[in-house]
PDB file with SEQRES, HELIX, SHEET and CRYST1 records, atoms N, CA, C and O in Angstrom:
SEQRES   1 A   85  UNK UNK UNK UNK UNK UNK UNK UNK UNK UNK UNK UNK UNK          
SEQRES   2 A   85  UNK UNK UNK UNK UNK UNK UNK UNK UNK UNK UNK UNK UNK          
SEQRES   3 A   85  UNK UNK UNK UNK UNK UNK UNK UNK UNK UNK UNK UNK UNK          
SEQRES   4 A   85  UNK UNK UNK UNK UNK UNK UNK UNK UNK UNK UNK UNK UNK          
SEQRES   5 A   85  UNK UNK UNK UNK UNK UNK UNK UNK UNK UNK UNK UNK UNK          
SEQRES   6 A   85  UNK UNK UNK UNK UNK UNK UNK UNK UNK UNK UNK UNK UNK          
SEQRES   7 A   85  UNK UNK UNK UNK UNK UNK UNK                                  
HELIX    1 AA1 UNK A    6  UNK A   19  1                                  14    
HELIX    2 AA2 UNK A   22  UNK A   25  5                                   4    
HELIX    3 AA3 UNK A   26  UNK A   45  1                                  20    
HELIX    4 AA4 UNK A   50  UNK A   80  1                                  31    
CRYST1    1.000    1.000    1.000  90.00  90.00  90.00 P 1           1          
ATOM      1  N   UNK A   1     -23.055 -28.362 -19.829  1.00  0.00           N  
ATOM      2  CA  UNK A   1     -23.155 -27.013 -19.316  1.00  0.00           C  
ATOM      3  C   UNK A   1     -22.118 -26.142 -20.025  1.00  0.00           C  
ATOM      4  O   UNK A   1     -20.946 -26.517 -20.018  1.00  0.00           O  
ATOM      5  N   UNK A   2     -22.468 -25.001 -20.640  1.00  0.00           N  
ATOM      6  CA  UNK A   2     -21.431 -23.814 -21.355  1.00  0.00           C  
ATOM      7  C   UNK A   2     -21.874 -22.933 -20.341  1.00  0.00           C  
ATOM      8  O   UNK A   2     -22.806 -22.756 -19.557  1.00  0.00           O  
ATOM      9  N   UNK A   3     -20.033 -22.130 -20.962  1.00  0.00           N  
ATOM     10  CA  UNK A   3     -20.189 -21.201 -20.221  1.00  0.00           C  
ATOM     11  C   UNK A   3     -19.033 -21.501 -18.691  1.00  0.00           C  
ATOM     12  O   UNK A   3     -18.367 -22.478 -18.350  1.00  0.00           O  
ATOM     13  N   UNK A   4     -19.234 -20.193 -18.114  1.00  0.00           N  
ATOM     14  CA  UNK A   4     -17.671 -20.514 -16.737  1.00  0.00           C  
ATOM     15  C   UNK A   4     -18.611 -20.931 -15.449  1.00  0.00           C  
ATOM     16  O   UNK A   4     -19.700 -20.369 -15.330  1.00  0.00           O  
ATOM     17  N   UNK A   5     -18.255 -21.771 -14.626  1.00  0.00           N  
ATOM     18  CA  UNK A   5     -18.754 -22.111 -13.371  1.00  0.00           C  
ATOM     19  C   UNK A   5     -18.971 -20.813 -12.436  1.00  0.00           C  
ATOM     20  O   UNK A   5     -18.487 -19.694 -12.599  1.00  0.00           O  
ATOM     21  N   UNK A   6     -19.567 -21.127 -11.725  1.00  0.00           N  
ATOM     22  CA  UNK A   6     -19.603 -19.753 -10.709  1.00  0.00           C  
ATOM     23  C   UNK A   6     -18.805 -19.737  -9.885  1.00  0.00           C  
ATOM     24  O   UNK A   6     -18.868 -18.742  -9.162  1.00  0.00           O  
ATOM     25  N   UNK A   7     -17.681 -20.765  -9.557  1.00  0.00           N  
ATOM     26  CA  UNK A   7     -16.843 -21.293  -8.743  1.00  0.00           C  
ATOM     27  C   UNK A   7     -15.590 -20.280  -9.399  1.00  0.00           C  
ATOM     28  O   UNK A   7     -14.867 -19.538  -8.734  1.00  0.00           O  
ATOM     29  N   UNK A   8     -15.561 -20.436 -10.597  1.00  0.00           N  
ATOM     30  CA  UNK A   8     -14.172 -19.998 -11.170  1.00  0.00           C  
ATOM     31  C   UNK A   8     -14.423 -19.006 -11.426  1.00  0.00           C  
ATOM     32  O   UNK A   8     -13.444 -18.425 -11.896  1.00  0.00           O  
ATOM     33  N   UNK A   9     -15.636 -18.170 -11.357  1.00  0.00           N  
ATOM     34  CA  UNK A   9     -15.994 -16.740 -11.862  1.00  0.00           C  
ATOM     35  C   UNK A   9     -15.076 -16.118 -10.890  1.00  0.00           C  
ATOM     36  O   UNK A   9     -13.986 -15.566 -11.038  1.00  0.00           O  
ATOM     37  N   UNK A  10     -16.027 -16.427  -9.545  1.00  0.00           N  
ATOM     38  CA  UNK A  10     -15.512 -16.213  -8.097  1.00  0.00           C  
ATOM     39  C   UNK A  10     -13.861 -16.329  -8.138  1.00  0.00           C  
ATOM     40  O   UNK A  10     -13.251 -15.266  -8.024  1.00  0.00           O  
ATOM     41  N   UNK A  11     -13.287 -17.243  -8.255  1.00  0.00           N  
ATOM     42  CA  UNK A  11     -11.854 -17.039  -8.129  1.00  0.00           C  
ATOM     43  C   UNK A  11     -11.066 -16.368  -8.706  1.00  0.00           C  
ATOM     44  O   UNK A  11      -9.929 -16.195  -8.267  1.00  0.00           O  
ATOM     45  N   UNK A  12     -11.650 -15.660 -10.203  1.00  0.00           N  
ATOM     46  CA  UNK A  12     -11.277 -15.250 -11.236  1.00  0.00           C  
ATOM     47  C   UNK A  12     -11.209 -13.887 -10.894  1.00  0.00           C  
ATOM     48  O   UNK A  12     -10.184 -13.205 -10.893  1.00  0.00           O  
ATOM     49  N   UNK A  13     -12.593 -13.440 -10.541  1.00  0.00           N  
ATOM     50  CA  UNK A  13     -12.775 -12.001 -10.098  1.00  0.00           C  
ATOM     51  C   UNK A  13     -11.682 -11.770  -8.381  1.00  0.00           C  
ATOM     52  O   UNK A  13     -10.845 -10.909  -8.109  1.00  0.00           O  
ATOM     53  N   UNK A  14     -11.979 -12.449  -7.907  1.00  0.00           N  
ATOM     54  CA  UNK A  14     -11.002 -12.522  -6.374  1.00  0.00           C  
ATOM     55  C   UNK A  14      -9.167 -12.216  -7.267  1.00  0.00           C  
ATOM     56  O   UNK A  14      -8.463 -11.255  -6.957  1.00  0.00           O  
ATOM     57  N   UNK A  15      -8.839 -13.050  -8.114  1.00  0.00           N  
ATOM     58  CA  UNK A  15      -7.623 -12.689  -8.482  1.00  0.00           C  
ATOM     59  C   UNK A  15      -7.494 -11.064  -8.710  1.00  0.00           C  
ATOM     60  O   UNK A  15      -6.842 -10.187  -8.143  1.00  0.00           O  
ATOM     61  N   UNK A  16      -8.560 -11.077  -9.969  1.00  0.00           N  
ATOM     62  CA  UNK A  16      -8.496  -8.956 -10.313  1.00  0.00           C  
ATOM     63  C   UNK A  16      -8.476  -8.499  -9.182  1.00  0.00           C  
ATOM     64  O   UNK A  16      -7.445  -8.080  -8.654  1.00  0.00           O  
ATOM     65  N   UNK A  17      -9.768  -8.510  -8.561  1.00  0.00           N  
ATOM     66  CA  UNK A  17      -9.628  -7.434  -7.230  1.00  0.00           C  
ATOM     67  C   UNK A  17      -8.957  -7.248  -6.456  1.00  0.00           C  
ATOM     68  O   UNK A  17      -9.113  -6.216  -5.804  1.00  0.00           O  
ATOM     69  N   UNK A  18      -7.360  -8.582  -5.987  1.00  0.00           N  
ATOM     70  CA  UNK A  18      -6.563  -8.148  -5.819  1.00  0.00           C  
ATOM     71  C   UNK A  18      -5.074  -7.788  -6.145  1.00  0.00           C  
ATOM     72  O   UNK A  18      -4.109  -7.411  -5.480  1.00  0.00           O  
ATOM     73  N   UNK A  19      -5.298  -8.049  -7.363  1.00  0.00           N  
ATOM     74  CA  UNK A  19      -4.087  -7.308  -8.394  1.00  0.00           C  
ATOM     75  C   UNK A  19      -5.112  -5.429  -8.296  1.00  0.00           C  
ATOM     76  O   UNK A  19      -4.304  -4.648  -7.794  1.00  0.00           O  
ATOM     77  N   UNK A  20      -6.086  -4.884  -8.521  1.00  0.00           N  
ATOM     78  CA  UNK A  20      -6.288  -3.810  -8.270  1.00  0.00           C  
ATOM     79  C   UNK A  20      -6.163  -3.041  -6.926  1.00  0.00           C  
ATOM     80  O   UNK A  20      -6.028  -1.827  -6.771  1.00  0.00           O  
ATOM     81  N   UNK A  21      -6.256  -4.264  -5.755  1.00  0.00           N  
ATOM     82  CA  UNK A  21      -6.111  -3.879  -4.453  1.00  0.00           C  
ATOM     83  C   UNK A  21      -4.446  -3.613  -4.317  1.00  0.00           C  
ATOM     84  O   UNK A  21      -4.157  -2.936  -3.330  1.00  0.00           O  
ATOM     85  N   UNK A  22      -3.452  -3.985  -5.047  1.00  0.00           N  
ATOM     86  CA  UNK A  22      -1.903  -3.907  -4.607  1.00  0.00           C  
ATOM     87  C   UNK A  22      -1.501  -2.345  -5.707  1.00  0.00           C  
ATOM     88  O   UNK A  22      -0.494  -1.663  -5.513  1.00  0.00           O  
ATOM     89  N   UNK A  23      -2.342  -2.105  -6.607  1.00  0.00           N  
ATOM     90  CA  UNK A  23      -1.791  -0.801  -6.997  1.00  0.00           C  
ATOM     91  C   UNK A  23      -2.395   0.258  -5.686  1.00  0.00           C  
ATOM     92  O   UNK A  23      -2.079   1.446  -5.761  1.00  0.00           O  
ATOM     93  N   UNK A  24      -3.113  -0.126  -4.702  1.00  0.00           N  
ATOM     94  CA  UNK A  24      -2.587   0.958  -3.347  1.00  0.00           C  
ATOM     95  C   UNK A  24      -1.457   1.177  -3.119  1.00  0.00           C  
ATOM     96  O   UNK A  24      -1.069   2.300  -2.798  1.00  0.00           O  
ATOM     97  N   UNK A  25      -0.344  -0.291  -3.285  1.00  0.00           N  
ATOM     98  CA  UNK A  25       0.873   0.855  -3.061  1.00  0.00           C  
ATOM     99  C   UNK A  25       1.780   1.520  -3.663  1.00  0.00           C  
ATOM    100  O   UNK A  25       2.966   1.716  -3.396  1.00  0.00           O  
ATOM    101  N   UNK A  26       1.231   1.793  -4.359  1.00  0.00           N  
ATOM    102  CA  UNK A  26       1.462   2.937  -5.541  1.00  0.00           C  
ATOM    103  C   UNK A  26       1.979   4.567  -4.525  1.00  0.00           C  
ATOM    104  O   UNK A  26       2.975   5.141  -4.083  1.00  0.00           O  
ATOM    105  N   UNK A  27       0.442   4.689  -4.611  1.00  0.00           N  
ATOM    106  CA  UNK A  27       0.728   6.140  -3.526  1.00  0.00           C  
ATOM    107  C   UNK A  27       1.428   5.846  -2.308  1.00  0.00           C  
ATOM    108  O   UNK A  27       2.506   6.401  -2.523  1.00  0.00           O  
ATOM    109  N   UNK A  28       1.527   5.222  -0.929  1.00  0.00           N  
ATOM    110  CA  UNK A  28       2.715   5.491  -0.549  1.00  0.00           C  
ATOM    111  C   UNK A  28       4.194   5.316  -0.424  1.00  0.00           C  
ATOM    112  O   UNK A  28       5.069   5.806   0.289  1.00  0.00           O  
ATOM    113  N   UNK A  29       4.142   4.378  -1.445  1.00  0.00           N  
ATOM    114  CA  UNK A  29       5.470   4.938  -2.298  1.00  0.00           C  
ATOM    115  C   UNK A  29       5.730   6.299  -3.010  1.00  0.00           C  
ATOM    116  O   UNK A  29       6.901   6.635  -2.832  1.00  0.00           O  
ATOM    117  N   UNK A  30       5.128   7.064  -3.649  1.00  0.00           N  
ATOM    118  CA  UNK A  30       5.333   8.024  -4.205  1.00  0.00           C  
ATOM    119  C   UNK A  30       5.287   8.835  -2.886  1.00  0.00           C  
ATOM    120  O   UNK A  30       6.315   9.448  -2.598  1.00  0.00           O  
ATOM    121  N   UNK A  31       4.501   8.897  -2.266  1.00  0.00           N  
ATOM    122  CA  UNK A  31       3.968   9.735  -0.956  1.00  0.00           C  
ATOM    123  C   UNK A  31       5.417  10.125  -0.137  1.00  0.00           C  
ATOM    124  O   UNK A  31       5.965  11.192   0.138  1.00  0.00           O  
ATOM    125  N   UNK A  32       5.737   8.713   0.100  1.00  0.00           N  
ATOM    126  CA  UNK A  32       7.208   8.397   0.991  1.00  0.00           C  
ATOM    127  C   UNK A  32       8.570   8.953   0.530  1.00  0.00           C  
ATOM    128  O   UNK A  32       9.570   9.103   1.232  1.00  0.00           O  
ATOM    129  N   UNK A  33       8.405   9.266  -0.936  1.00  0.00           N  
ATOM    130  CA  UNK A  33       9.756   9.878  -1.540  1.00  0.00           C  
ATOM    131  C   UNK A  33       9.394  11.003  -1.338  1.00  0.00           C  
ATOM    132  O   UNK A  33      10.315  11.717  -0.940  1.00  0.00           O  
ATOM    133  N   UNK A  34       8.544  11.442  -1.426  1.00  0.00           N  
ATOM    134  CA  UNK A  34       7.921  13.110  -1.700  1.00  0.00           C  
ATOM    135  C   UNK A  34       8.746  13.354  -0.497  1.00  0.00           C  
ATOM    136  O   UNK A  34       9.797  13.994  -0.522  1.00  0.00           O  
ATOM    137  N   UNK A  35       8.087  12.677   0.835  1.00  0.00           N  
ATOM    138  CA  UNK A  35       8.435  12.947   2.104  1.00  0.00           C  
ATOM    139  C   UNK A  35       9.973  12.558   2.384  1.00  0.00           C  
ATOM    140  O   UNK A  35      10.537  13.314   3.176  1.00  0.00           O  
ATOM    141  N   UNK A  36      10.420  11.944   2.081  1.00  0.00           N  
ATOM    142  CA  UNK A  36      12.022  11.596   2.256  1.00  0.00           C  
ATOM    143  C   UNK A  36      12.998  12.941   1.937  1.00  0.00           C  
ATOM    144  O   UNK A  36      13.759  13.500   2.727  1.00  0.00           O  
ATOM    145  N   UNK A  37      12.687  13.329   0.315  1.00  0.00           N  
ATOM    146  CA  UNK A  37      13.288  14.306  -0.472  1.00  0.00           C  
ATOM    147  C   UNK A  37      12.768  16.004   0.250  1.00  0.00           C  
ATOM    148  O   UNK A  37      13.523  16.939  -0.016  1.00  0.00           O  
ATOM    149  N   UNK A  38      11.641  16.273   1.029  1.00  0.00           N  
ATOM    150  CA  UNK A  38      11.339  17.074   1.477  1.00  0.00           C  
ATOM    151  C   UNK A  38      12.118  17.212   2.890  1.00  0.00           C  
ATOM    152  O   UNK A  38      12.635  18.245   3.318  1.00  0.00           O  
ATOM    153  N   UNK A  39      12.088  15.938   3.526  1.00  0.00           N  
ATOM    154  CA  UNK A  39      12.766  16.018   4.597  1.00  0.00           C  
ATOM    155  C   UNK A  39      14.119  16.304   4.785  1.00  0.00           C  
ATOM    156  O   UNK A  39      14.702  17.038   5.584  1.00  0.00           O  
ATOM    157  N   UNK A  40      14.519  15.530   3.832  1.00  0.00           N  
ATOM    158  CA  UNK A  40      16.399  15.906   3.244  1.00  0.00           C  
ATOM    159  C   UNK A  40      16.684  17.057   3.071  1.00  0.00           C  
ATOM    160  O   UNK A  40      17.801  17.440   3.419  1.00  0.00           O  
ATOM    161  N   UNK A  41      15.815  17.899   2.517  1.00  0.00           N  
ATOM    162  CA  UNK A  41      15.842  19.674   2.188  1.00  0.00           C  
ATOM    163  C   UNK A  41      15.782  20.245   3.282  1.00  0.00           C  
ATOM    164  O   UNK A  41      16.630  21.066   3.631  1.00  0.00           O  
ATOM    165  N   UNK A  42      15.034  19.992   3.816  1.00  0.00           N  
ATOM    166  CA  UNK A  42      14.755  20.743   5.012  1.00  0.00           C  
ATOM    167  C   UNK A  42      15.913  20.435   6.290  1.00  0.00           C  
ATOM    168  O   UNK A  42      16.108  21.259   7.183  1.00  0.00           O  
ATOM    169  N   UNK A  43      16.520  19.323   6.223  1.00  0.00           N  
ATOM    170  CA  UNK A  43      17.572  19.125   7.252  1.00  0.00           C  
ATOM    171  C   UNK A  43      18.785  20.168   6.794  1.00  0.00           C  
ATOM    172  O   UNK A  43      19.378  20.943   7.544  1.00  0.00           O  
ATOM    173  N   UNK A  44      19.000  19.984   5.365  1.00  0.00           N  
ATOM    174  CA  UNK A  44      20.083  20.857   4.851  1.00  0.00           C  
ATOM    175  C   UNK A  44      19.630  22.360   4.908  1.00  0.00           C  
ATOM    176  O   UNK A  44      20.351  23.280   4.521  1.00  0.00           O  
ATOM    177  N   UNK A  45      19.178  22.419   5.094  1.00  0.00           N  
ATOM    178  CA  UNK A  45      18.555  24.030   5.684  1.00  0.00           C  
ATOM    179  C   UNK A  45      18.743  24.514   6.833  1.00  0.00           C  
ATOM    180  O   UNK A  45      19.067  25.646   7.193  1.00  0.00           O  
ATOM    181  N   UNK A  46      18.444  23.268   7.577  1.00  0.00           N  
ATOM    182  CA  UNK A  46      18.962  23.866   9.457  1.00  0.00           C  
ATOM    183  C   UNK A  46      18.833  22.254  10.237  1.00  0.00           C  
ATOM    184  O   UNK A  46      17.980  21.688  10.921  1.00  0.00           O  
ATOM    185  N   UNK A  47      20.359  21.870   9.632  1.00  0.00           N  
ATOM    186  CA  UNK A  47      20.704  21.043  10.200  1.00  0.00           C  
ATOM    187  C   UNK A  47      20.839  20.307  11.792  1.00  0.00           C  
ATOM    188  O   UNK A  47      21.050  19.151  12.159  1.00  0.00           O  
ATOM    189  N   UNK A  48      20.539  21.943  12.696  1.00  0.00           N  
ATOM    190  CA  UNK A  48      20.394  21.364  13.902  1.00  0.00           C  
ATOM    191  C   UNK A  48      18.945  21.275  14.175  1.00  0.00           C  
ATOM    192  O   UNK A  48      18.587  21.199  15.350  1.00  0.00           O  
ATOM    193  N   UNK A  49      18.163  21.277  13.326  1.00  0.00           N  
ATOM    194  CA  UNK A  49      16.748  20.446  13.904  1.00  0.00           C  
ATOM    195  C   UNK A  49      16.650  18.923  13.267  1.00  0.00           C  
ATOM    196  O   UNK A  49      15.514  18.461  13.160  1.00  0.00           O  
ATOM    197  N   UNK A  50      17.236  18.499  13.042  1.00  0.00           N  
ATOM    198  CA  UNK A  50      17.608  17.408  12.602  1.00  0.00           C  
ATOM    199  C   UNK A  50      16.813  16.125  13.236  1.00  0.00           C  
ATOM    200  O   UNK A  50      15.886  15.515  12.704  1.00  0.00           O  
ATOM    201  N   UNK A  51      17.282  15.927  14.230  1.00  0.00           N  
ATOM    202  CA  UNK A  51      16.267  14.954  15.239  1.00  0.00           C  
ATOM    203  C   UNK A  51      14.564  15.265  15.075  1.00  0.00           C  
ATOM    204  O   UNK A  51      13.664  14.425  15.110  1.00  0.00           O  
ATOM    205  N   UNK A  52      14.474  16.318  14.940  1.00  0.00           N  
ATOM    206  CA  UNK A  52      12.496  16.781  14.986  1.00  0.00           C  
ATOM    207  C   UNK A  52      12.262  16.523  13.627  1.00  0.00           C  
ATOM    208  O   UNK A  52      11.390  15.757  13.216  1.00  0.00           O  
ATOM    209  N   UNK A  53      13.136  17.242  12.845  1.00  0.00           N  
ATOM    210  CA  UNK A  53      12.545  17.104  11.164  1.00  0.00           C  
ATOM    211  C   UNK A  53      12.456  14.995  11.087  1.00  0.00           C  
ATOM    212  O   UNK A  53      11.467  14.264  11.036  1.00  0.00           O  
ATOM    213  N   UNK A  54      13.712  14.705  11.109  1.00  0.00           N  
ATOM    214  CA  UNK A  54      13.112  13.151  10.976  1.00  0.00           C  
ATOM    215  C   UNK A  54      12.696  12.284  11.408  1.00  0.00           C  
ATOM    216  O   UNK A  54      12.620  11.192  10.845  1.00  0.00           O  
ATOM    217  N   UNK A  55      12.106  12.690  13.144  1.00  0.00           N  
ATOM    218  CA  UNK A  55      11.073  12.163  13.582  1.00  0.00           C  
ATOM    219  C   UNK A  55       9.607  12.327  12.995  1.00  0.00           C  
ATOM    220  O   UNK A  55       8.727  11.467  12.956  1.00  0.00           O  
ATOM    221  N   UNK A  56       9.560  13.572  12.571  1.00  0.00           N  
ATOM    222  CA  UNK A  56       8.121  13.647  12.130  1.00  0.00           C  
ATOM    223  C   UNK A  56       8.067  13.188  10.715  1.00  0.00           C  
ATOM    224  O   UNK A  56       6.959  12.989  10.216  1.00  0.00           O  
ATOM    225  N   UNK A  57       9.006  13.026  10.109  1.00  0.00           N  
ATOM    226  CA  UNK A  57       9.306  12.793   8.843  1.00  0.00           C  
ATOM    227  C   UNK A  57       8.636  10.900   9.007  1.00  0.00           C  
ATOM    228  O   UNK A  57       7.724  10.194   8.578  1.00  0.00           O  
ATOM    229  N   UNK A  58       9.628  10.838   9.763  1.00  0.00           N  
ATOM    230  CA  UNK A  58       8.959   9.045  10.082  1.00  0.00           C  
ATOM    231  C   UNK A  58       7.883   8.597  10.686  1.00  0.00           C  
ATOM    232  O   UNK A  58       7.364   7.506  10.453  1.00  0.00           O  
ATOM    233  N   UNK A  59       7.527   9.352  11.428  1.00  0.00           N  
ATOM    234  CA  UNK A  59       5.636   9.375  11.695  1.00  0.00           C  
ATOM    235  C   UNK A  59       4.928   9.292  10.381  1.00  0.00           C  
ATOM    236  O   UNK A  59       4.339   8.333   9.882  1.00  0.00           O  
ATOM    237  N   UNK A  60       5.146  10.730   9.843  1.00  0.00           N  
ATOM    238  CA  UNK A  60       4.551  10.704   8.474  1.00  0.00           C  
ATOM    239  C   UNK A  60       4.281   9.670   7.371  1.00  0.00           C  
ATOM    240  O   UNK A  60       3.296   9.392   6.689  1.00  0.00           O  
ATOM    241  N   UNK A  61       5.504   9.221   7.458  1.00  0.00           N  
ATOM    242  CA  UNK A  61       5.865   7.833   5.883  1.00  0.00           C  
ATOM    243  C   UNK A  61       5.323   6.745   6.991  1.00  0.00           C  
ATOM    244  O   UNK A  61       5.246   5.776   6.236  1.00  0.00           O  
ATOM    245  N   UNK A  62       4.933   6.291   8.159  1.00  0.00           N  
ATOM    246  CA  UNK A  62       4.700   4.891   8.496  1.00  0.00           C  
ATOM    247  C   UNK A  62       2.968   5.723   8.594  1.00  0.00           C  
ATOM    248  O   UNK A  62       2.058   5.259   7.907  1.00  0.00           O  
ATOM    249  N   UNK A  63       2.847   6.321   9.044  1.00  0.00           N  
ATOM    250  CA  UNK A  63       0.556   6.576   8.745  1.00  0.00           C  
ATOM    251  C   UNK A  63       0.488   6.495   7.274  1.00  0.00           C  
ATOM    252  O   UNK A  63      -0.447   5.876   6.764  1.00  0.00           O  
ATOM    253  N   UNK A  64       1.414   7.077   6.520  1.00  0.00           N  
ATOM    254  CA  UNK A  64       1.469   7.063   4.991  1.00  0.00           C  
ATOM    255  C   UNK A  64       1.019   5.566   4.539  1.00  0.00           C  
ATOM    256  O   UNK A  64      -0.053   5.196   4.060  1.00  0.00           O  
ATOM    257  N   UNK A  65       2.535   4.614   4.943  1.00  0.00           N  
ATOM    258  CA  UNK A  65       2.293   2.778   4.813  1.00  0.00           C  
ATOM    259  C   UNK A  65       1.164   2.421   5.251  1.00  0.00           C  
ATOM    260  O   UNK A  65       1.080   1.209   5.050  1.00  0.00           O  
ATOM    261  N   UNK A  66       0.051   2.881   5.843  1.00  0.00           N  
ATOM    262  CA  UNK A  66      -1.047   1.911   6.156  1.00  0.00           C  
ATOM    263  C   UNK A  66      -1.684   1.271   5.359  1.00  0.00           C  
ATOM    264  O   UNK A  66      -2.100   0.112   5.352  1.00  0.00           O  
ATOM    265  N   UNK A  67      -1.792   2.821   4.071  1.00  0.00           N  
ATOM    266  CA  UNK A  67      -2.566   2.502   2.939  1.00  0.00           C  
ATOM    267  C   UNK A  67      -2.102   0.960   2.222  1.00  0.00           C  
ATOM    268  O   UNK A  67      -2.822  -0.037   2.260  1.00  0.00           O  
ATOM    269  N   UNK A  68      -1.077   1.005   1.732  1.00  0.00           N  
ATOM    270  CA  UNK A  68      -0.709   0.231   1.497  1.00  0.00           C  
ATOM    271  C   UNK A  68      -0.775  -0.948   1.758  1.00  0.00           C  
ATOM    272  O   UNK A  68      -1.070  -1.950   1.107  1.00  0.00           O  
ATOM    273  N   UNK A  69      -0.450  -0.740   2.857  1.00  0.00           N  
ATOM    274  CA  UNK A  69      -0.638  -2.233   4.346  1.00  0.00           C  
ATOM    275  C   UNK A  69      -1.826  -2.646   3.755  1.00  0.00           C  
ATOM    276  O   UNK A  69      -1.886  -3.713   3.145  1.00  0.00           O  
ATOM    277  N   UNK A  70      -2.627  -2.017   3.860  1.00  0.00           N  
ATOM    278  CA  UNK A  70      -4.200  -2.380   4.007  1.00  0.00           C  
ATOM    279  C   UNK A  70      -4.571  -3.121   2.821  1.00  0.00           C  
ATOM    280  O   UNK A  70      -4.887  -4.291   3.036  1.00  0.00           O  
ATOM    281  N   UNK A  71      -4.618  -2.616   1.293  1.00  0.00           N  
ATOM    282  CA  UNK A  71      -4.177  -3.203   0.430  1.00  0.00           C  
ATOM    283  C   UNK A  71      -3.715  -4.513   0.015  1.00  0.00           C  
ATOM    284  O   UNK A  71      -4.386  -5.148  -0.798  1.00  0.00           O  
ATOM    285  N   UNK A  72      -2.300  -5.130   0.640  1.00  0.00           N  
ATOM    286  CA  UNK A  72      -1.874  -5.888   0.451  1.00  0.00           C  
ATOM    287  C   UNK A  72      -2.838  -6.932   1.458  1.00  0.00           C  
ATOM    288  O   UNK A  72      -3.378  -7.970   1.078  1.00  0.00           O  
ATOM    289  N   UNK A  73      -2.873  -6.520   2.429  1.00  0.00           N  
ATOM    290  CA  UNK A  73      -3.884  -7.578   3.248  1.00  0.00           C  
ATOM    291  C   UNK A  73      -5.141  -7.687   2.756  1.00  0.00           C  
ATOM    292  O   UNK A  73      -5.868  -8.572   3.206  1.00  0.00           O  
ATOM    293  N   UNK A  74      -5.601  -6.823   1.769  1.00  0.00           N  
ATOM    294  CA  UNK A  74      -6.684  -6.990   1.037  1.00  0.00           C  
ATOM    295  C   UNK A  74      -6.767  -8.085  -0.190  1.00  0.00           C  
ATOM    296  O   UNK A  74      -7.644  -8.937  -0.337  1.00  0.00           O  
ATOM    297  N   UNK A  75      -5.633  -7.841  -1.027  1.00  0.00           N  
ATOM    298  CA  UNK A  75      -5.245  -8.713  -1.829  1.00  0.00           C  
ATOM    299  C   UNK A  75      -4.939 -10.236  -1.598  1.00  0.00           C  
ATOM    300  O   UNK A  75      -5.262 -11.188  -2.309  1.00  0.00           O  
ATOM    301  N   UNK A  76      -4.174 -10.217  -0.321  1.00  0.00           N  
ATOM    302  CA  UNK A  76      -3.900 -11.424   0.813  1.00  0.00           C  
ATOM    303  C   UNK A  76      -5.016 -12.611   0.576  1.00  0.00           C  
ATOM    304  O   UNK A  76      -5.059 -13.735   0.076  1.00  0.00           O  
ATOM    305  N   UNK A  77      -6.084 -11.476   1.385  1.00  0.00           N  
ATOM    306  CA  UNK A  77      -7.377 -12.475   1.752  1.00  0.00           C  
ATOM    307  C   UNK A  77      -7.931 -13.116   0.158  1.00  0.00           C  
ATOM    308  O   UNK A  77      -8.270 -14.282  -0.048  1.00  0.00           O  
ATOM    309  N   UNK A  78      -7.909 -12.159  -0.702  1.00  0.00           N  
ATOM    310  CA  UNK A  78      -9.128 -12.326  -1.654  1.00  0.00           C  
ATOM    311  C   UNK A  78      -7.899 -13.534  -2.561  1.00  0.00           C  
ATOM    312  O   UNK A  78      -8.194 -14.082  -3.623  1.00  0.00           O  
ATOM    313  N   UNK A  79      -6.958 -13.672  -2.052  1.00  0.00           N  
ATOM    314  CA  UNK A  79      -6.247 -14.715  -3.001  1.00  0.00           C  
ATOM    315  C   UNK A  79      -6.361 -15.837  -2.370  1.00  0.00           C  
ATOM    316  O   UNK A  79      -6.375 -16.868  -3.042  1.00  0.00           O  
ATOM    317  N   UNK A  80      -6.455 -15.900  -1.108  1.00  0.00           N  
ATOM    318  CA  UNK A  80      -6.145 -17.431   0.363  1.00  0.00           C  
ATOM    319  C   UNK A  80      -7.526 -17.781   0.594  1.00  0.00           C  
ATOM    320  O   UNK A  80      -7.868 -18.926   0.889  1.00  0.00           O  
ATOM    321  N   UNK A  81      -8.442 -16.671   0.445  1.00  0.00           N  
ATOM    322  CA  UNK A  81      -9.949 -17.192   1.442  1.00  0.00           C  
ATOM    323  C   UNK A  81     -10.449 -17.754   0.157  1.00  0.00           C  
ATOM    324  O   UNK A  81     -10.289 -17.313  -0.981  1.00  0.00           O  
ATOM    325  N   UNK A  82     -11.031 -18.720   0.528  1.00  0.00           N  
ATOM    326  CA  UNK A  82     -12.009 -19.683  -0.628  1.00  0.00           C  
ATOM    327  C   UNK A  82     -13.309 -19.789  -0.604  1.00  0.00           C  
ATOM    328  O   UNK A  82     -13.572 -20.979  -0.427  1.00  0.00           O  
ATOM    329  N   UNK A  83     -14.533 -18.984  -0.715  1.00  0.00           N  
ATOM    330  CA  UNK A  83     -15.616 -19.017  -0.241  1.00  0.00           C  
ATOM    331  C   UNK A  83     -16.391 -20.364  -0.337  1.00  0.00           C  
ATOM    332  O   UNK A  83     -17.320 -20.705   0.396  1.00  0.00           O  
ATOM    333  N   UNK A  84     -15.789 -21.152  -1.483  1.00  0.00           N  
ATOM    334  CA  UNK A  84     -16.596 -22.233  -2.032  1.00  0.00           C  
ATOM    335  C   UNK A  84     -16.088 -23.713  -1.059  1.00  0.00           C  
ATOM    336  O   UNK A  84     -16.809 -24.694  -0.876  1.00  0.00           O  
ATOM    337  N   UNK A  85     -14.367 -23.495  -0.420  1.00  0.00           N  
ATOM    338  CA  UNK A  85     -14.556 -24.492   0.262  1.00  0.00           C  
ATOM    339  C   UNK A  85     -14.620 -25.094   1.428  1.00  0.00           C  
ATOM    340  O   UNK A  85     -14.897 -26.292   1.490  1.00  0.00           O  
TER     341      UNK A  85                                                      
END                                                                             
């Protein structure tokens, strides 16, 4: 028999898709600085809202992490689950 098994195609492609599934966290990382460095400005601006600006600031960056989250648990599965055994 030539040629790749369908076994190893499968595992082969499961590897890519989740090396493409972990550049999700790409964006909220970038997302999260945006928001960090925005938030920092804005405290130094009017320092006594301080408590509100980085509460919402931290709401923001953890709905932000889901993406990510999601991602990596995407990548997770498609590396651990074995359809073939």
């Amino acid at each position: 028999m030539n040629g790749i098994s369908d076994e190893a195609f499968v595992h082969g492609m499961s590897a890519v898709g989740a090396g493409l599934a972990l550049i999700a966290g790409i964006g909220p990382g970038v997302g999260q600085g945006i928001a960090a460095g925005h938030g920092a400005a804005a405290v130094g601006r009017n320092p006594g809202a301080k408590s509100d600006i980085t509460s919402t600031m931290l709401l923001g960056q953890a709905v932000a992490e889901t993406t990510g989250l999601y991602g990596f648990v995407t990548a997770i599965i498609l590396m651990f689950v074995k359809p073939f055994d």
